[in-house]
C-alpha positions as CSV (number, residue, x, y, z in Angstrom):
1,X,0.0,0.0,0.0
2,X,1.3,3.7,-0.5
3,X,0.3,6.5,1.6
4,X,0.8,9.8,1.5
5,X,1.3,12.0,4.4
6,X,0.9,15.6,4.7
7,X,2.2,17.5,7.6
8,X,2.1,21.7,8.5
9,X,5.8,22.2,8.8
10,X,5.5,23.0,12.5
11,X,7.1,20.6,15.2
12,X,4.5,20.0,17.2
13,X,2.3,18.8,13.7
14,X,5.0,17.0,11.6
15,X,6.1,14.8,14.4
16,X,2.6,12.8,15.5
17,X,2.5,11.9,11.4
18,X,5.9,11.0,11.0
19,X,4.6,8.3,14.0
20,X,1.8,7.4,11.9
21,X,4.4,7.0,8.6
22,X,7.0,4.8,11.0
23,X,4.5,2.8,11.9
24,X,2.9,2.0,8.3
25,X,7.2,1.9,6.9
26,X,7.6,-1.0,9.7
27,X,5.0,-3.1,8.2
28,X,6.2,-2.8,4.4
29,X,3.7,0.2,3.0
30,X,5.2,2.9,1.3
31,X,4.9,6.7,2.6
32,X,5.5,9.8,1.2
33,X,5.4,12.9,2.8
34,X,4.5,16.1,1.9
35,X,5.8,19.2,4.0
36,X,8.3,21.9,4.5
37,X,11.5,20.7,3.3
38,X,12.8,22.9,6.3
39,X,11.7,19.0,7.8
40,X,14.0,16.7,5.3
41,X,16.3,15.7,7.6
42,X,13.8,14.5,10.3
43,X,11.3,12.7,7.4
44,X,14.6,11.3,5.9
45,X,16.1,9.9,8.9
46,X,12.3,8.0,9.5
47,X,13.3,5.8,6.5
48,X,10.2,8.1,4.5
49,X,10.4,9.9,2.0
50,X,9.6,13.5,1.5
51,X,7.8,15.6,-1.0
52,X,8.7,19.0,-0.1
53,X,6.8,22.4,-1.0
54,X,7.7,25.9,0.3
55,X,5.4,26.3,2.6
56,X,5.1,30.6,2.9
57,X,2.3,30.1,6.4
58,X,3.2,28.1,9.2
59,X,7.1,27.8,8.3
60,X,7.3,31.6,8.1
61,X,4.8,32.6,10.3
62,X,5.8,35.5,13.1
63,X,3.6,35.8,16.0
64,X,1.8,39.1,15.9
65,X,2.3,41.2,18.9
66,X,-1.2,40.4,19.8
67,X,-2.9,39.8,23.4
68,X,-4.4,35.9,23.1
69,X,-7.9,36.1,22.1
70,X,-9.9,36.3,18.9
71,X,-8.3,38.8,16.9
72,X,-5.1,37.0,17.3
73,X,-6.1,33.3,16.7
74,X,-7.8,35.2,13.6
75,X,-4.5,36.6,12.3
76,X,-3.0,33.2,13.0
77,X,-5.3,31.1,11.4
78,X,-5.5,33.1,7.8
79,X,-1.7,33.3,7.6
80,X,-0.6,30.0,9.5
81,X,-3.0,27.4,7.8
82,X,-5.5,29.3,5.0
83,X,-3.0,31.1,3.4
84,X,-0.9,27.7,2.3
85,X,-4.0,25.7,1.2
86,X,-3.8,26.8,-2.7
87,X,-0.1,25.2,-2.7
88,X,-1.2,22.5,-0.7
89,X,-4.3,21.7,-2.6
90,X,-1.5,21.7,-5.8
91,X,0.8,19.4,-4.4
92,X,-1.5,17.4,-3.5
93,X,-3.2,16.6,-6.7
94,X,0.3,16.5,-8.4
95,X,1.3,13.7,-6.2
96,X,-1.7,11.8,-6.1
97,X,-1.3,11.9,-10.4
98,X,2.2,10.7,-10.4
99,X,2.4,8.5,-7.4
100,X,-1.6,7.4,-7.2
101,X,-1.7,6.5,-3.2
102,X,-3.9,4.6,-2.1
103,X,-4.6,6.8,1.3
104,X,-3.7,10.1,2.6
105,X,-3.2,10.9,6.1
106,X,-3.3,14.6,6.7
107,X,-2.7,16.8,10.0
108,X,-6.0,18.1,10.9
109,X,-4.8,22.0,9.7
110,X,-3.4,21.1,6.7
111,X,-6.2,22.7,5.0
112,X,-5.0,21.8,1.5
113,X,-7.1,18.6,2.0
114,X,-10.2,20.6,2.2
115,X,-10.3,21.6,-2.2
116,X,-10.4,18.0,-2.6
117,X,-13.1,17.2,0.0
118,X,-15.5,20.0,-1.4
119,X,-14.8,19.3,-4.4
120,X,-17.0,16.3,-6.2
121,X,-15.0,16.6,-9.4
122,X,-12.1,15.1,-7.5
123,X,-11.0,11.7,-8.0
124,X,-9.3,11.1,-5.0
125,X,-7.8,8.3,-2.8
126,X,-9.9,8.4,1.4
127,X,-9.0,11.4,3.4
128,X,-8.1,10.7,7.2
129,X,-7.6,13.4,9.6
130,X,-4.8,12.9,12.6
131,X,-6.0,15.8,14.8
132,X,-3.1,17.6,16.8
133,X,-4.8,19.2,19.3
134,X,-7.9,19.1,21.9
135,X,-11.3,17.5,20.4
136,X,-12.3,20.8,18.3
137,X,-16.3,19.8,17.9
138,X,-19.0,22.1,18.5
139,X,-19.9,21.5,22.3
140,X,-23.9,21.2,23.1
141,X,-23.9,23.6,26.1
142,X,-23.0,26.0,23.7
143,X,-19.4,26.9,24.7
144,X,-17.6,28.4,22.4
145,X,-14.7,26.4,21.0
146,X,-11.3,27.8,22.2
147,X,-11.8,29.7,25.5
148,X,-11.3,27.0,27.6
149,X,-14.4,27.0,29.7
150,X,-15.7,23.7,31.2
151,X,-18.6,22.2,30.4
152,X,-21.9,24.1,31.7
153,X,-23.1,23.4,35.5
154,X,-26.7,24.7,34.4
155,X,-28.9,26.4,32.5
156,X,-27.6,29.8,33.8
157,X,-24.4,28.7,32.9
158,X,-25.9,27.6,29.2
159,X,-27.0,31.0,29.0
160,X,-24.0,32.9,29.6
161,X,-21.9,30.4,27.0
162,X,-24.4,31.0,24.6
163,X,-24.0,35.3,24.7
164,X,-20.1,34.5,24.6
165,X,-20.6,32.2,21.9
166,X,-22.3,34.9,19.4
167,X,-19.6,37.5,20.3
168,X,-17.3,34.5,19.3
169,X,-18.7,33.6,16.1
170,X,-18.8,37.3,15.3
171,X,-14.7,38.2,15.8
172,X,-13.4,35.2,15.2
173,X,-15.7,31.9,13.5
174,X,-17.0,33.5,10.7
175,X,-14.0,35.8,9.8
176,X,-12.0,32.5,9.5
177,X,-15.2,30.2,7.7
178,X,-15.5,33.6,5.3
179,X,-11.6,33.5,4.7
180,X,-11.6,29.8,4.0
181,X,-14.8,29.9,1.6
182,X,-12.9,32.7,-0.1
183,X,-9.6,30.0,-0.6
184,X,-11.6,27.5,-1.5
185,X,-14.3,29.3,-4.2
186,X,-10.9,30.7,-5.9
187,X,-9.8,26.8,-6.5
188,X,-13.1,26.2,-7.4
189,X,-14.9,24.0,-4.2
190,X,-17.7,24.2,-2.6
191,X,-17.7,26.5,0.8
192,X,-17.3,24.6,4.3
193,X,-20.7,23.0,5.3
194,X,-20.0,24.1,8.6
195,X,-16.9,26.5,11.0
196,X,-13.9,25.2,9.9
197,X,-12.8,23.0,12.8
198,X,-16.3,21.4,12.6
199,X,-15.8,20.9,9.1
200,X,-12.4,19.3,9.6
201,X,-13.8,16.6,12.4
202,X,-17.0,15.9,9.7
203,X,-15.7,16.0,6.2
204,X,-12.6,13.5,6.4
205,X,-13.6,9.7,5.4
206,X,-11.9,9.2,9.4
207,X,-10.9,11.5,12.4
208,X,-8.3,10.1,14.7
209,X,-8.1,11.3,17.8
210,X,-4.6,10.9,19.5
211,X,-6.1,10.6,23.5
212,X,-8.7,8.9,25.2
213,X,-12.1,9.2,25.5
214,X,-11.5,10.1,29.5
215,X,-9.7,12.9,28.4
216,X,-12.7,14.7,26.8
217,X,-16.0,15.9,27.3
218,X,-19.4,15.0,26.5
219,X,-20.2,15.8,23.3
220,X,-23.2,13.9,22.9
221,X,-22.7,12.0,19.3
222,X,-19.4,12.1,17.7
223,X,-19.2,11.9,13.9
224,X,-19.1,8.4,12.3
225,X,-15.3,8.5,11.3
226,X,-14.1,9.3,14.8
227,X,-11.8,6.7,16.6
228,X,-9.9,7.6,19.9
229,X,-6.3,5.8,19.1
230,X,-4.8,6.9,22.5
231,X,-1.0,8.1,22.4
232,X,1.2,8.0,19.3
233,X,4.6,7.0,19.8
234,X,6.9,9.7,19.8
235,X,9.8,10.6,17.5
236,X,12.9,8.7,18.5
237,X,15.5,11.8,19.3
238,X,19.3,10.9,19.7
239,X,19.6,12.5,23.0
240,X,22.3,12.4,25.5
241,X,21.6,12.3,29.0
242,X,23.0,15.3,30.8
243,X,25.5,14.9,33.1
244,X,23.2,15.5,36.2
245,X,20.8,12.4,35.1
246,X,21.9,10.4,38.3
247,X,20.5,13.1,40.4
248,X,16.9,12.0,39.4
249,X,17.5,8.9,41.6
250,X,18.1,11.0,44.9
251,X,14.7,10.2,46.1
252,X,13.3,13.5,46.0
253,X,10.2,14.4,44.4
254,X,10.5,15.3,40.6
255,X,9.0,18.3,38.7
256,X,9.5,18.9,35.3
257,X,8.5,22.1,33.7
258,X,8.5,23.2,30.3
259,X,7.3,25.4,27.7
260,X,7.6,22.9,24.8
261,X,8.8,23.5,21.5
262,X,6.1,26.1,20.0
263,X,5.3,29.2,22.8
264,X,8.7,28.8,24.1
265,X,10.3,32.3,22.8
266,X,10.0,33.7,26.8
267,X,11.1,31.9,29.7
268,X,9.6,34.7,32.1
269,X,6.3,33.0,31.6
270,X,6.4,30.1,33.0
271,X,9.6,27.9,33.1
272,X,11.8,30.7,34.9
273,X,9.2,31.5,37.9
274,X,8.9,28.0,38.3
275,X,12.6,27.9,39.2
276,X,12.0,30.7,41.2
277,X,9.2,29.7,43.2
278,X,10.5,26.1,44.4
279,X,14.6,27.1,44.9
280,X,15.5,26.5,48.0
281,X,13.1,23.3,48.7
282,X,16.0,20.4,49.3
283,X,12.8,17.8,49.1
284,X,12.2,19.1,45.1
285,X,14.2,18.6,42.2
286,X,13.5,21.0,39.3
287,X,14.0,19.6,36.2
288,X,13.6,22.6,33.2
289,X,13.8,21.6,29.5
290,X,14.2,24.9,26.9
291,X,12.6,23.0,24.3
292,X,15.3,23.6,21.5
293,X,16.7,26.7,22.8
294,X,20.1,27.5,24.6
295,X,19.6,27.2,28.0
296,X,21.7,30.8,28.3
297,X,18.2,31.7,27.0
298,X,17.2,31.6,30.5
299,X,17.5,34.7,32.1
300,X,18.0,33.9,36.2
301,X,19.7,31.9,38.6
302,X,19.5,28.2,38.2
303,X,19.0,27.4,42.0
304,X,20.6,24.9,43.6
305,X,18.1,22.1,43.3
306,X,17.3,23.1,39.7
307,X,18.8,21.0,36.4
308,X,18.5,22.2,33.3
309,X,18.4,20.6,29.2
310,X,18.0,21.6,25.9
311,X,16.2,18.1,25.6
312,X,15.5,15.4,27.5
313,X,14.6,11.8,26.5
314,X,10.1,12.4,27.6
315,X,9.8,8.7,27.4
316,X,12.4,7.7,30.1
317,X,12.2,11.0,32.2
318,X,8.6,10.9,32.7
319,X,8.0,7.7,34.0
320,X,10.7,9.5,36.6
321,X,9.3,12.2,37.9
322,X,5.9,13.3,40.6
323,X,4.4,16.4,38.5
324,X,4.7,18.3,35.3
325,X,4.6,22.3,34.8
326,X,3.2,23.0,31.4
327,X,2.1,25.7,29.3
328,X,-0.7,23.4,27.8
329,X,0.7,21.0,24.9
330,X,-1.1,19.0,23.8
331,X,1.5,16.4,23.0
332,X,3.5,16.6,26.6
333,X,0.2,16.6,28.4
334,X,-0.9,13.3,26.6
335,X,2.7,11.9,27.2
336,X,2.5,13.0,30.7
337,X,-1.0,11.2,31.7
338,X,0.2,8.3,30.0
339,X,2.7,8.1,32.2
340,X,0.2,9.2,35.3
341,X,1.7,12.5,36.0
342,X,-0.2,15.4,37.6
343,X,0.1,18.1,36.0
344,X,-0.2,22.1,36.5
345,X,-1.0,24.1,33.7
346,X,-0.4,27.5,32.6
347,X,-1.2,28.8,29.1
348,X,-3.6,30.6,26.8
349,X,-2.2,31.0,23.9
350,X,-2.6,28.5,20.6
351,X,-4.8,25.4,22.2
352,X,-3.8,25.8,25.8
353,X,-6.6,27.4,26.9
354,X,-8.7,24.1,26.2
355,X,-6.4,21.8,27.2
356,X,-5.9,23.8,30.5
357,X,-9.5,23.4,31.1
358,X,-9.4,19.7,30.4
359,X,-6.9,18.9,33.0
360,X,-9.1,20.6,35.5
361,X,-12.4,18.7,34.3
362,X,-10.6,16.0,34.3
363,X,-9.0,15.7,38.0
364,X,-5.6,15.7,36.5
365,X,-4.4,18.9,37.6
366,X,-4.8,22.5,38.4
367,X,-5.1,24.8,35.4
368,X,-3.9,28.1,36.3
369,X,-5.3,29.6,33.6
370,X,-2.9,32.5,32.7
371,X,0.0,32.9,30.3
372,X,2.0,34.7,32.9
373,X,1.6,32.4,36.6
374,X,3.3,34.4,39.7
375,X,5.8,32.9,41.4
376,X,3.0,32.7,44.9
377,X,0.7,31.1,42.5
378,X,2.7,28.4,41.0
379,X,4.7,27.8,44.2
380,X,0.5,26.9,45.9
381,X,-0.1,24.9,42.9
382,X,2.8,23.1,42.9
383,X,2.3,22.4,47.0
384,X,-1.5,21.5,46.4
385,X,-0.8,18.8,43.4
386,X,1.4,16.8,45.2
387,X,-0.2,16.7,48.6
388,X,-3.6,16.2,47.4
389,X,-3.5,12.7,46.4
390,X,-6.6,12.9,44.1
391,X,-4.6,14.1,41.4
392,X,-2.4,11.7,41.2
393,X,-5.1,9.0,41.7
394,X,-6.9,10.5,38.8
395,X,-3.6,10.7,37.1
396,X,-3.1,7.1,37.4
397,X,-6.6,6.4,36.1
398,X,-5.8,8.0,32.5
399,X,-2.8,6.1,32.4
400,X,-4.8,2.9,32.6
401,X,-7.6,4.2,29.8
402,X,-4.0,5.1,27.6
403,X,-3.0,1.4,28.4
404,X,-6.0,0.2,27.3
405,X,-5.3,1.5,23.7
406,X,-2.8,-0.1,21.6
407,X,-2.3,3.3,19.0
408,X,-0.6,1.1,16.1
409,X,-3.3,-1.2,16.2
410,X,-6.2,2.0,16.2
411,X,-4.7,3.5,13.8
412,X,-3.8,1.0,10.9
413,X,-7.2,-0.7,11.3
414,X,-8.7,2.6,10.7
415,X,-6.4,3.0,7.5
416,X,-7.0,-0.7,6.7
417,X,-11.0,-0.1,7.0
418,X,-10.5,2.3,4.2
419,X,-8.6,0.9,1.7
420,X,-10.2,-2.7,2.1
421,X,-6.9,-4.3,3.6
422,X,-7.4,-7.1,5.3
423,X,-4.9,-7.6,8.4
């Protein structure tokens, strides 16, 4: 079988797909994968093989000094993800005339799968979805997609998501479904049948969902194609253990904190008051990971019971350590509850917002809420997570419902279903 992969060329998007292509390389299909070739070395050294285009949104993109909220995730959306869909769209029919895969496997906003899904004249191989982020359907309380508010207590609370929900639609849904329908009249589709992250979860032939069921709210149906397929294996990374690994052994509780790979660009947001706010506690160890960047990047004193890495090996450090700080990743928080870590969160920009509110709903956690925690407020957090015993209980209980999933077999079978393979 050959199956064609197309990625954003963002980190945090190319690597759950390159999973998906390692897994379908292992058992003899052949994948090609169409992104950034900013990303050749990492699609190269999978054993895939790429088919780049210049990608002029998300590889270029420069986040707008904007405050988080609607106008911003507006400005992001058109010049991130709609503007790229016309090349997209190109490169994708090109490669499905010379190469004639049987399946493509898209990120969930690379929106240069949506001309070929509106589009009837299209002779086209099945369309799935691998979605990045948080469940993205409309919610039946009402609540508008992307705030991060949990699910409505009563019908006063109904109310009030449903006033928030038409200022919503007004600054920030329709602007992006008008912007999209424009893309997509211009390559000659049909408009979106509903907002666009609706449309993505309904249109696809399958929607994978890379979490648990556990892990989200009650949406009442969920479309046809939808299959949870729990967590994806990550991207092997050829890194060394710093010298101070050992340490982790000492017996003292562990906290990592990060701010991933993505809203990384200030450490005064979260990863450097964290240091700040547990220095001085000989039962803690504080481990900080820059994501990518130079740890001279960080801008105070590395106390005494701090460690810090450019990177650390997630799927050996984690089973290590008694709580993560986070900004709200999707991918580290998955990685963390499969591994039954608390977790405090801190973030608003991008999806963290709703996966904030998720770890709260959920038991998992305390979600701060903010972009910007104090030092008091992460230093109660941080006390209150691992004293309280119910998040780690509840932890430990999404670990299970991630064990419970085997993701290679979820995943292939849902490919498999689709282009009549029997396994």
């Amino acid at each position: 079988m050959k199956v064609l992969i197309a990625a954003s060329p963002l980190t945090g998007h190319v690597n759950p797909l390159l999973a998906v292509g390692r897994l379908l390389a292992r058992r003899g299909d052949t994948v090609l994968v169409v992104t950034d070739p900013s990303f050749r070395q990492k699609v190269e050294s999978s054993g895939l093989r790429l088919t780049a285009y210049e990608d002029r949104g998300a590889a270029t993109y420069l986040e707008p000094h904007l405050p988080p909220g609607p106008v911003r995730w507006t400005h992001e959306f058109e010049h991130r993800f709609i503007e790229p869909m016309a090349t997209q769209a190109a490169v994708l029919r090109e490669t499905i005339r010379t190469e004639a895969p049987d399946v493509i496997v898209a990120g969930s906003l690379f929106l240069g799968i949506l001309p070929l899904l509106l589009d009837a004249t299209t002779c086209r191989p099945p369309i799935i979805v691998l979605n990045i982020s948080f469940l993205f359907l409309d919610r039946p309380d009402d609540a508008p997609v992307g705030m991060g508010l949990l699910p409505a207590r009563d019908d006063i609370e109904r109310a009030r998501y449903a006033a928030l929900k038409v200022g919503l639609d007004a600054s920030f849904v329709r602007p992006v479904r008008a912007l999209t329908d424009a893309r997509l009249a211009r390559l000659g589709a049909r408009p979106l049948p509903a907002s666009l992250t609706q449309s993505l979860a309904i249109l696809p032939d399958a929607f994978l969902q890379p979490s648990v069921r556990e892990f989200e709210y009650d949406f009442g149906t969920f479309p046809p194609g939808l299959r949870f397929v729990g967590l994806l294996p990550t991207t092997p990374m050829a890194v060394a253990v710093p010298e101070w690994w050992p340490d982790l052994e000492s017996g003292k509780s562990i906290i990592l904190v990060t701010q991933g790979t993505l809203a990384n660009a200030d450490f005064s947001e979260l990863l450097e008051p964290t240091l700040q706010a547990l220095e001085g506690r000989d039962d803690l160890l504080i481990v900080a990971t820059t994501g990518g960047r130079s740890v001279e990047e960080i801008h105070c004193e590395i106390p005494a019971n701090g460690r810090v890495a450019t990177f650390l090996p997630f799927d050996v450090l984690l089973p290590k350590i008694d709580l993560l700080v986070t900004n709200g990743g999707y991918g580290s928080v998955s990685q963390a509850l499969a591994a039954g870590v608390p977790i405090v969160s801190a973030g608003l920009t991008e999806d963290k917002a709703e996966v904030g509110a998720r770890i709260e709903w959920s038991g998992v956690g305390l979600n701060l809420a903010t972009n910007r925690p104090t030092v008091d407020a992460l230093r109660w957090a941080v006390e209150r997570v691992l004293t309280e015993q119910r998040f780690r209980e509840r932890a430990r209980v999404m670990a299970r419902a991630f064990a419970d999933l085997d993701p290679g077999r979820e995943i292939l079978a849902a490919i498999d279903a689709l282009t009549h393979v029997s396994g």
